[in-house]
C-alpha positions as CSV (number, residue, x, y, z in Angstrom):
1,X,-16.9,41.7,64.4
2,X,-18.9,39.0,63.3
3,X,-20.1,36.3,65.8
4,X,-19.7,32.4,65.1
5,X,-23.1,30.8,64.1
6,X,-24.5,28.8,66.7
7,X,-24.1,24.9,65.8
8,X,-27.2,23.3,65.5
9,X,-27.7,19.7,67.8
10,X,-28.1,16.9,65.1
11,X,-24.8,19.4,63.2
12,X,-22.8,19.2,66.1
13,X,-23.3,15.3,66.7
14,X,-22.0,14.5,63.3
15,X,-19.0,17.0,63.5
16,X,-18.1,14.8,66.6
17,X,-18.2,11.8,65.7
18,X,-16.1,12.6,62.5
19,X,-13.4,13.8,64.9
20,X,-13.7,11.2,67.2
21,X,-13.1,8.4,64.2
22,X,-10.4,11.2,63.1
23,X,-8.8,10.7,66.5
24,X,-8.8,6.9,66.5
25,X,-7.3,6.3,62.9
26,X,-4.4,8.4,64.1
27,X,-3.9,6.5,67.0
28,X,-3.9,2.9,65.2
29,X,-0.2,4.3,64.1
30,X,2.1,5.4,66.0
31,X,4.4,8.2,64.2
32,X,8.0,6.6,63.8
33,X,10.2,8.9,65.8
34,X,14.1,10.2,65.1
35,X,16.4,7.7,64.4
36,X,17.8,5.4,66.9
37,X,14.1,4.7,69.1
38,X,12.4,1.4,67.9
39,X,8.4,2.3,67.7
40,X,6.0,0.0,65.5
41,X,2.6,0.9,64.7
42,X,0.1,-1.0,66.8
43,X,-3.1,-0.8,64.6
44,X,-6.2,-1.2,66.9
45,X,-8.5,-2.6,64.4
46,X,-8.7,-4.3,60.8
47,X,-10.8,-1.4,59.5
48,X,-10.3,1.9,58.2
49,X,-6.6,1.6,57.2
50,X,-5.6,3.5,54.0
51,X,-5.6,7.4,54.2
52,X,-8.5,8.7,52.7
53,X,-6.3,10.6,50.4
54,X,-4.6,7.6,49.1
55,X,-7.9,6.0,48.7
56,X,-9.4,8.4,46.6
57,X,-6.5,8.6,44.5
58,X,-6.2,6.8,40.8
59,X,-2.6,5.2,40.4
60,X,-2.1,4.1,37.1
61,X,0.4,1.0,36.4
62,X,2.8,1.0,33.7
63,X,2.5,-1.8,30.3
64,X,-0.9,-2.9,31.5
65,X,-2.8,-0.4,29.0
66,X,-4.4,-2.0,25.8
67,X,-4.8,-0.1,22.9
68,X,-8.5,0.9,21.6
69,X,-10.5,-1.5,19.8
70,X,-13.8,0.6,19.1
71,X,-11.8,3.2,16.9
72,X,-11.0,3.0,13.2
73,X,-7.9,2.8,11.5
74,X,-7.5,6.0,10.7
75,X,-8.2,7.2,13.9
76,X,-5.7,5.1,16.0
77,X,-3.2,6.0,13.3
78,X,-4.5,9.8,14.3
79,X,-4.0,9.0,17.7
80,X,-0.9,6.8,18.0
81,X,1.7,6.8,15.2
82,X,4.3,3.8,15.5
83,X,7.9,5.0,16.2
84,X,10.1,2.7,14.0
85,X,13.6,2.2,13.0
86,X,14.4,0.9,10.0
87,X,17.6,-1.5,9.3
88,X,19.3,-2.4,6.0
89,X,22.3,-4.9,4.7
90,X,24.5,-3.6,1.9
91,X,27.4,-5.2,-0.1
92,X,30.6,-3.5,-1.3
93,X,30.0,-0.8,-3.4
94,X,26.1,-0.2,-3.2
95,X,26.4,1.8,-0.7
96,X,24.8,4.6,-2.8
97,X,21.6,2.3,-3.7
98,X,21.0,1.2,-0.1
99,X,21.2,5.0,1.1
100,X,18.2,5.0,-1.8
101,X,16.3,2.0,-1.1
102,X,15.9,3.1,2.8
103,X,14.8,6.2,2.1
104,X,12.3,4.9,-0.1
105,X,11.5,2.5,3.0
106,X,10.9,5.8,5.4
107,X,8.5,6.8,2.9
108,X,6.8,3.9,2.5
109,X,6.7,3.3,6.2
110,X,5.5,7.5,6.9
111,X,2.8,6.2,4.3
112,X,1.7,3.3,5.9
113,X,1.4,5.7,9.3
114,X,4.6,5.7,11.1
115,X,7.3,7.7,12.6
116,X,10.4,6.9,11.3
117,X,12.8,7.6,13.7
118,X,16.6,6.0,12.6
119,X,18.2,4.3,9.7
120,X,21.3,2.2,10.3
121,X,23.0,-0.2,7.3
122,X,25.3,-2.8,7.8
123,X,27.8,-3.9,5.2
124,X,27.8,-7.7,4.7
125,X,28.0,-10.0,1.7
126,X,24.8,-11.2,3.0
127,X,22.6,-11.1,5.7
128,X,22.6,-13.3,8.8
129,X,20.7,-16.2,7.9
130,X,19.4,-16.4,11.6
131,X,19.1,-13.0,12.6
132,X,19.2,-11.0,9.7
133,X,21.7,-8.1,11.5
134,X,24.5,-10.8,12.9
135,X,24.8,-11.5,16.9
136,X,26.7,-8.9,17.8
137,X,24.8,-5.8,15.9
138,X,21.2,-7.1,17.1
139,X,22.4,-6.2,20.4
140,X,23.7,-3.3,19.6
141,X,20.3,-2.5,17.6
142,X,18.4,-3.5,21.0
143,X,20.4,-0.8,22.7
144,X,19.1,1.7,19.9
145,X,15.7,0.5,19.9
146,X,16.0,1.1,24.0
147,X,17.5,4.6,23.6
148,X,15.2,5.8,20.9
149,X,11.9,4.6,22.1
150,X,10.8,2.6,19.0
151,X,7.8,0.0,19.4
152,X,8.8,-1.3,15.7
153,X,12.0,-2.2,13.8
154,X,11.8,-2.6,9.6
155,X,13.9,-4.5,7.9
156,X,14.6,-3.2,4.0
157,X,14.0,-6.6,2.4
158,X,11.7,-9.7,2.9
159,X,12.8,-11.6,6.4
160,X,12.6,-15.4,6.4
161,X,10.2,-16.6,9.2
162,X,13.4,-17.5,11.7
163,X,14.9,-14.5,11.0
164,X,12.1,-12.5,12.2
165,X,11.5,-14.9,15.7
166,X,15.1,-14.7,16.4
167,X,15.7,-10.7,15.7
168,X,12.1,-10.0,17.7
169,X,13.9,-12.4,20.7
170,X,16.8,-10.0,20.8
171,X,15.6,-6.5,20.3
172,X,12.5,-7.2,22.6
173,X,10.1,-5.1,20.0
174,X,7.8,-5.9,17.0
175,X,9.9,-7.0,13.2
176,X,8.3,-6.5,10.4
177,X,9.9,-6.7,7.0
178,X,9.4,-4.3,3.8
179,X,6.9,-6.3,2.2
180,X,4.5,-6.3,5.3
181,X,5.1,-2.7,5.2
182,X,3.8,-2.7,1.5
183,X,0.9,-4.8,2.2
184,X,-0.3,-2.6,4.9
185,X,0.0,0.6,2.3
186,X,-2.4,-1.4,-0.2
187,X,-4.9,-2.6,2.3
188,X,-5.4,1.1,3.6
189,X,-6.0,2.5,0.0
190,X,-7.6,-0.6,-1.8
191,X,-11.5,1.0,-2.6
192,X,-13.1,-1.4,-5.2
193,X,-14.5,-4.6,-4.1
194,X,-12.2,-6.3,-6.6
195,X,-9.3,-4.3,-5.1
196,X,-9.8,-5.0,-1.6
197,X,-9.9,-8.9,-2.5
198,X,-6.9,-8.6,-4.3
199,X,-5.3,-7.0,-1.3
200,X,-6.2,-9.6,1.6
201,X,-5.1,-12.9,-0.8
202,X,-2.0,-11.2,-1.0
203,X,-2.4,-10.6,2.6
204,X,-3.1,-14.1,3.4
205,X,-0.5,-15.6,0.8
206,X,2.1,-13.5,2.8
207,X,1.0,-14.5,6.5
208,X,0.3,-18.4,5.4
209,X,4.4,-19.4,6.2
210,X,4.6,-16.9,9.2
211,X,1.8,-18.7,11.1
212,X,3.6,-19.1,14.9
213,X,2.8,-22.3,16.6
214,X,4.6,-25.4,18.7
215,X,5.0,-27.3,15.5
216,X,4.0,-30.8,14.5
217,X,5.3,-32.3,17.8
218,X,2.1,-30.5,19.5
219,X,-0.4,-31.4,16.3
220,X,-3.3,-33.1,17.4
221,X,-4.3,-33.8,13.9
222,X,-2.4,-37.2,14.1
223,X,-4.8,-40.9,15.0
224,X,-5.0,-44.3,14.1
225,X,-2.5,-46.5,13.1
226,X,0.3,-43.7,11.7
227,X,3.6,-44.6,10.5
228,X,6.9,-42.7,11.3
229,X,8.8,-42.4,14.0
230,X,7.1,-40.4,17.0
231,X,3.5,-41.1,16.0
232,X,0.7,-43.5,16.8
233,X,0.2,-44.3,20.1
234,X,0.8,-41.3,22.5
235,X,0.0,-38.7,19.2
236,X,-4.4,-39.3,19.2
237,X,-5.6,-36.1,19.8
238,X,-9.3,-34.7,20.2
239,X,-8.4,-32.8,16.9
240,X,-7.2,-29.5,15.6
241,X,-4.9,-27.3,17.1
242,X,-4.9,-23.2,17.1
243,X,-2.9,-23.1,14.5
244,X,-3.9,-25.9,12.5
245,X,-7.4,-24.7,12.5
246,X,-5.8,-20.9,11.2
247,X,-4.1,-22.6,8.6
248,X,-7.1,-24.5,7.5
249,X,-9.1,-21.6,7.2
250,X,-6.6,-19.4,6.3
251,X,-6.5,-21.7,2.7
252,X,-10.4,-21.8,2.9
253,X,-11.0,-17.9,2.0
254,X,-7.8,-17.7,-0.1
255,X,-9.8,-20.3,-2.1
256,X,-13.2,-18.4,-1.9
257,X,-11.1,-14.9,-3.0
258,X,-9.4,-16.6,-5.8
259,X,-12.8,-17.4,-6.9
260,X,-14.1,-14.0,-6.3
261,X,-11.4,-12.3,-8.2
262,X,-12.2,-15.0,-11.3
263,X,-15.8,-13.9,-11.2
264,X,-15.5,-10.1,-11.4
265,X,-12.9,-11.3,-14.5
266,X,-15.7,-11.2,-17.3
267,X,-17.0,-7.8,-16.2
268,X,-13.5,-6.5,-17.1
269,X,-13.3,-8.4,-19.9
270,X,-16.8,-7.6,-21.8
271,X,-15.7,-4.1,-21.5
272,X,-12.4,-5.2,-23.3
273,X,-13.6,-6.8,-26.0
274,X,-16.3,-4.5,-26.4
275,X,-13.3,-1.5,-27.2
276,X,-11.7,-4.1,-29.4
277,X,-14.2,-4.9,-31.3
278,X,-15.3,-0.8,-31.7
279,X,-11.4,-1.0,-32.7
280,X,-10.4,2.2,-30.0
281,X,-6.8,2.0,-29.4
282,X,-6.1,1.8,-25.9
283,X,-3.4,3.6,-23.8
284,X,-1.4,3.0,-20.7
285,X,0.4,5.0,-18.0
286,X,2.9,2.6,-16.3
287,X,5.4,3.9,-13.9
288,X,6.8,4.0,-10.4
289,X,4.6,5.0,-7.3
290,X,4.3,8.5,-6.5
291,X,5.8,9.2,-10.3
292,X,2.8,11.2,-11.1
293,X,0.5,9.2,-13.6
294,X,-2.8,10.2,-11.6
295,X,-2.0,13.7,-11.9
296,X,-0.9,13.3,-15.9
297,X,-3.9,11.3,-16.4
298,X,-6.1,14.4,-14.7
299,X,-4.2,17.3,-16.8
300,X,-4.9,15.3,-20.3
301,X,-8.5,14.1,-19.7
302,X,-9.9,16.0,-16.1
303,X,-10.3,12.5,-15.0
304,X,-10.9,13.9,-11.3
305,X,-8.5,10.9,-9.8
306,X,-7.3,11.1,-6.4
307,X,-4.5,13.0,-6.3
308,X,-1.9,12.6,-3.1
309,X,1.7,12.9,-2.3
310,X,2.4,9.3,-1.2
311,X,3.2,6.1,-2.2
312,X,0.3,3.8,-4.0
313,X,-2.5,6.2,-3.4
314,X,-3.2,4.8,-6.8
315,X,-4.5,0.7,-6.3
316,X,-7.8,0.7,-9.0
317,X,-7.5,1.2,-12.6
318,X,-9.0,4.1,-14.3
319,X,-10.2,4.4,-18.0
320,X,-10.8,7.5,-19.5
321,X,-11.3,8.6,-23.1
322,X,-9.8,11.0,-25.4
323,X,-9.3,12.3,-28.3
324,X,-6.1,12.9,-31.0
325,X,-5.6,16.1,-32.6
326,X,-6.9,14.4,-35.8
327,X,-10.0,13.0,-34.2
328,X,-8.7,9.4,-33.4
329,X,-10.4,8.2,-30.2
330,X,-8.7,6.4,-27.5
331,X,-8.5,5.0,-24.5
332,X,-6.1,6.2,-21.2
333,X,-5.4,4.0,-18.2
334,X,-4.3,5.0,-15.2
335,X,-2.5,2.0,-13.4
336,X,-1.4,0.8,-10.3
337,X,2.6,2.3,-9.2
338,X,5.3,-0.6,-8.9
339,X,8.2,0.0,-6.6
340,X,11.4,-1.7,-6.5
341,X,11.2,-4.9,-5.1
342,X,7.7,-5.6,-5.4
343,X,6.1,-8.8,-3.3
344,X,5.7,-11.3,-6.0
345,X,2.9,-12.1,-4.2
346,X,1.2,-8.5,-5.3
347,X,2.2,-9.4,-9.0
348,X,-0.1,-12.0,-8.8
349,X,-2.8,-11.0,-6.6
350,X,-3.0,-7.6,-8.9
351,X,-2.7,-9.3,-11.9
352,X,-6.1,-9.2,-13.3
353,X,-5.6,-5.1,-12.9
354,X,-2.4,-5.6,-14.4
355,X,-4.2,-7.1,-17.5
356,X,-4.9,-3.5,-18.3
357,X,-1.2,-3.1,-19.2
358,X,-1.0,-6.2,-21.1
359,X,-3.5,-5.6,-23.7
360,X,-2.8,-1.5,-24.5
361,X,-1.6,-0.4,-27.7
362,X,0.6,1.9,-26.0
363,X,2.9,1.8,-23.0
364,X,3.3,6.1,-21.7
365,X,5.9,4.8,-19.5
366,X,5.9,7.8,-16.4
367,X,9.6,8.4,-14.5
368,X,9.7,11.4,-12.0
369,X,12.2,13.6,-12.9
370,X,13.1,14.5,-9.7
371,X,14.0,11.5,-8.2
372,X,17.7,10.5,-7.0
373,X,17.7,7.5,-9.0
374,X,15.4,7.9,-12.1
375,X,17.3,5.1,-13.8
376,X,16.4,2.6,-10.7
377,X,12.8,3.4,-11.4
378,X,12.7,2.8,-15.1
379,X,14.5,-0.9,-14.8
380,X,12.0,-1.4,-12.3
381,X,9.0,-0.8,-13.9
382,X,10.2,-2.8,-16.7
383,X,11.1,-5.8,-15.1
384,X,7.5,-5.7,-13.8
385,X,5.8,-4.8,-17.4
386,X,7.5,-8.0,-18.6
387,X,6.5,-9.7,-15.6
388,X,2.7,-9.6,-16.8
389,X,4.0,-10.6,-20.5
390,X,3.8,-6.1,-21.7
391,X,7.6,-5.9,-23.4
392,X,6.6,-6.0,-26.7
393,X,3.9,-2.9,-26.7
394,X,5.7,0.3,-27.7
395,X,6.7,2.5,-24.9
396,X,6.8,6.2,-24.6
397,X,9.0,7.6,-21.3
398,X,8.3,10.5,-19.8
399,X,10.1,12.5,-17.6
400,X,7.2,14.0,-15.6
401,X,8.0,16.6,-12.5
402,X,10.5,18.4,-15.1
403,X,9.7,21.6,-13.1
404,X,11.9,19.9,-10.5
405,X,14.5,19.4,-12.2
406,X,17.6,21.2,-13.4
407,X,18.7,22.1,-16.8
408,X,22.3,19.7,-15.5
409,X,19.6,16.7,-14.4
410,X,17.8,17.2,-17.7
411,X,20.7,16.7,-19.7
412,X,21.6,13.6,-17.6
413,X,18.1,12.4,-18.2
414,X,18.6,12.6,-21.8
415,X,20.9,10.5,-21.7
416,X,19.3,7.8,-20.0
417,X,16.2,8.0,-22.9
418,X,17.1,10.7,-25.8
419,X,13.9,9.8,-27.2
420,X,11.8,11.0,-23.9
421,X,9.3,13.8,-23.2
422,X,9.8,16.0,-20.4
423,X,6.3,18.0,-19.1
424,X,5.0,18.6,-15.9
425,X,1.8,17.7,-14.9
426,X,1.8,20.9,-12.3
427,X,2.3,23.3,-14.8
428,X,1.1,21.6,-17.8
429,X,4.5,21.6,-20.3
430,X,5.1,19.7,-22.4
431,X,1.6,18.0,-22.8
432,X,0.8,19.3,-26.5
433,X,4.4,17.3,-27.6
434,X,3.3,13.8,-25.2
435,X,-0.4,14.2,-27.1
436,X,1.3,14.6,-30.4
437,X,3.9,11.4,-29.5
438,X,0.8,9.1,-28.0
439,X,-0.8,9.9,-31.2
440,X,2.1,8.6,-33.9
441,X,2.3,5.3,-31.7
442,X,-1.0,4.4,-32.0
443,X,-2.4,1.9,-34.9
444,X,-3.9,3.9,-37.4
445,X,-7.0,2.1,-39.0
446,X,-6.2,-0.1,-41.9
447,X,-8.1,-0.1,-44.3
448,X,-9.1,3.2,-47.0
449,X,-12.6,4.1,-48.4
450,X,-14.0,5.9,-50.9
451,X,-17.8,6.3,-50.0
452,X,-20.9,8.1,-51.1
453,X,-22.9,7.9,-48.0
454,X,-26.9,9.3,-48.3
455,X,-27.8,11.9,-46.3
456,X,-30.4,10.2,-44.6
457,X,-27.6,7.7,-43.4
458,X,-25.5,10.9,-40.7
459,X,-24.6,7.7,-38.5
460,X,-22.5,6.6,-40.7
461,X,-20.5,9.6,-41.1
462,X,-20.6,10.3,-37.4
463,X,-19.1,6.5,-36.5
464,X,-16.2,7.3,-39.0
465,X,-15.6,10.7,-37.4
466,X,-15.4,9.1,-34.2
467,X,-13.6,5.5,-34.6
468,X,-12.1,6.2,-38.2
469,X,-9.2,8.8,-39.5
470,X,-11.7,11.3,-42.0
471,X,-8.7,12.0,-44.5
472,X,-11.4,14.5,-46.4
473,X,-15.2,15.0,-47.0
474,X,-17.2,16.6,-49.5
475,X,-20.4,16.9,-50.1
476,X,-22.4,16.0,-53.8
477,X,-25.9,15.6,-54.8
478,X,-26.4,12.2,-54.0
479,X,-24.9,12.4,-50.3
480,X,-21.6,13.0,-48.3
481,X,-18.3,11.8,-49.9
482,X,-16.5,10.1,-47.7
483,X,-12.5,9.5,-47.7
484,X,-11.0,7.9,-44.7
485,X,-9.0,5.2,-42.7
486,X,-11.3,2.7,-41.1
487,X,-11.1,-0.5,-39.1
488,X,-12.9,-3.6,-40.5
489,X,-15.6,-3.2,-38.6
490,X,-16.6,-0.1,-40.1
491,X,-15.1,-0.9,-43.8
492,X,-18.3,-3.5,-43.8
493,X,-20.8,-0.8,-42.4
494,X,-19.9,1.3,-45.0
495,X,-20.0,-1.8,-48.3
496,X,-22.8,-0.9,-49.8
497,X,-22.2,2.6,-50.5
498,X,-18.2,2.0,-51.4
499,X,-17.3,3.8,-54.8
């Protein structure tokens, strides 16, 4: 049996003074006895209280956290995804088309980096001009909020600055509104420098009336002799209040982007002008987000766009070139995605992109085929094309995700456009027939030639093989004999040598 080791002197000193001090915090309180005897602590001394135990521990206090500011935003979307609900108003008898529009909003808000976690729709004529969802239903929307855990609530259309105070007062959470939900999409994806400009004047255009301050009765901009009722004396401030100053220099870079977005206009415009004036007819693929055109653009011309299932993945114009089955070069766009209800403020911060659109020779107008409301999308997209002045360019639709769709759904999208191409850009049908349609729409050159071009003059031939329409060539003594379709352009290249 082993012995205990022998303590050594200086050891045992500090073992007993630990259980002396030991001994004397147990005696500053007295232990309460059973019920019925009265016994308070009588604490000797002011020192030494708190159990060590309890002193050593870490107690964390609830709401007090603050979220990380050192991380970036795809990391804190990564680590915290926002739990939302999202809340509609529908009249009698479009029930089916707000069941549409908010599951167009969960998509757009799962995009944006959220957890959608409730829909609810309330049928109204129109919604509560103070708090969107009327009294008695805000309540019973804080209730859900409570029950569901949500930190935000989205409303599926654009909320008047009151609205949003008042329905934030009653459900206690954060309000947004469907175009903040938009914005927030386009900021993420916005690459370019021209994009990302575009992006925060629509930004700033939206957040301008939402400003929250005390209002002109705290301004401190007032001084001097000032007329109307109220100011004056009493109103002389020392100057600018928060928001005042936020205002100020909220209009201060919207005025220093607007001039940005002008300069990088003539950039896009040399390159324009320099296609018009080499006469290459220029394509573009309109259509609703997430209908495909990135991935079309990719099959036709391996354009190597980013490809991604979600919503306006898509913000900068691309421009590739290709050619026609009879040699015709071309131009094909791949443009930004509308959506139904588009901020107006986006129409005209993306304008200059939409310009694109504007000046093609041909609209490939791209519908999924597998969407619930494929007729929705196309009026859509159409109110937007005439928005940027596009309704006269002819317009080819096609039905792209046919794979999706049924030979039923098919038949109903006939008859929505009889005139339509189905393909899939997946699987790649039906691209040979949209190649061969693109290629009837666009403007043939104008003018026929007869010419005997030298042989020591090749360019020539080459530019009419690649900008002209070679109708048939032969070759004689004196050179290459030339008959074709050319623009103007070429027709005076080739002047001298015209038989």
């Amino acid at each position: 049996m082993n012995e205990r080791p022998e303590v050594p002197e200086v050891q045992a000193d500090v073992v007993a003074r630990v259980l002396e001090a030991a001994e004397r915090r147990s005696s500053d309180y007295a232990i309460f006895p059973a019920r019925g005897s009265v016994l308070t602590p009588t604490p000797a001394h002011d020192g030494d209280q708190f159990d060590l135990a309890d002193r050593q521990a870490l107690r964390r206090v609830a709401g007090l956290s603050t979220e990380l500011e050192d991380v970036t935003e795809v990391e804190y979307r990564q680590l915290r995804l926002e739990r939302v609900v999202l809340i509609g108003v529908y009249s009698q008898g479009n029930m089916t088309d707000a069941e549409n529009s908010m599951r167009e909003l969960a998509a757009l808000a799962e995009t944006a980096g959220a957890q959608v976690l409730d829909g609810l729709l309330q049928r109204r004529p129109n919604p509560d001009p103070s708090t969107y969802f009327g009294r008695g239903k805000a309540e019973e929307l804080r209730d859900t909020v409570k029950v569901l855990g949500a930190d935000t609530v989205i409303a599926d259309s654009e909320l008047a600055p009151s609205q949003r105070r008042a329905l934030e007062d009653i459900v206690k959470v954060k309000v947004i509104d469907r175009t903040a939900v938009i914005l927030d999409i386009f900021s993420q994806h916005a690459k370019s420098r021209e994009g990302k400009a575009q992006v925060e004047l629509a930004q700033l255009e939206y957040l301008l009336p939402r400003l929250r301050g005390w209002g002109d009765s705290m301004s401190r901009q007032a001084g001097g002799q000032v007329g109307g009722a109220g100011a004056g004396m009493g109103s002389r401030g020392p100057g600018e209040t928060k928001i005042e100053l936020d205002r100020r220099r909220i209009h201060t870079r919207m005025s220093k982007l607007r001039k940005q977005i002008v300069a990088m206009k003539p950039a896009r415009d040399a390159k324009r002008a320099n296609r018009k004036r080499n006469e290459v007819p220029s394509v573009a693929i309109v259509g609703y987000t997430n209908a495909g055109k990135s991935s079309l653009l990719n099959r036709i011309t391996r354009a190597g766009v980013l490809v991604e299932n979600a919503l306006f993945a898509t913000l900068d114009s691309t421009v590739r070139k290709y050619e026609t089955g009879d040699g015709r070069s071309f131009t094909l766009a791949d443009t930004v995605g509308f959506v139904r209800n588009l901020p107006h403020q986006l129409v005209e911060a993306f304008r200059s992109t939409l310009e694109e659109t504007a000046d093609a020779d041909v609209l490939v107008h791209v519908v999924d085929a597998s969407h619930p409301d494929p007729g929705a999308q196309l009026s859509t997209v159409r109110n937007v094309v005439g928005e940027v002045g596009a309704r006269g360019i002819p317009e080819l639709v096609v039905f792209n995700k046919s794979d999706l769709a049924s030979p039923d759904e098919r038949l109903v999208l006939r008859g929505l456009e009889p005139s339509a191409v189905f393909v899939s850009a997946r699987t790649g049908e039906g691209i040979d027939e949209l190649l061969e349609r693109i290629s009837e729409l666009l403007p043939r050159p104008r003018h026929e030639v007869r010419a005997l071009v030298p042989f020591n003059r090749g360019d020539l031939v080459a530019l009419v093989h690649e900008r002209g329409q070679m109708l048939e060539t032969t070759y004689e003594e004196g050179g290459t004999l030339l008959h074709a379709l050319v623009g103007s352009e070429d027709r005076a290249a080739l002047e001298p040598f015209l038989i």
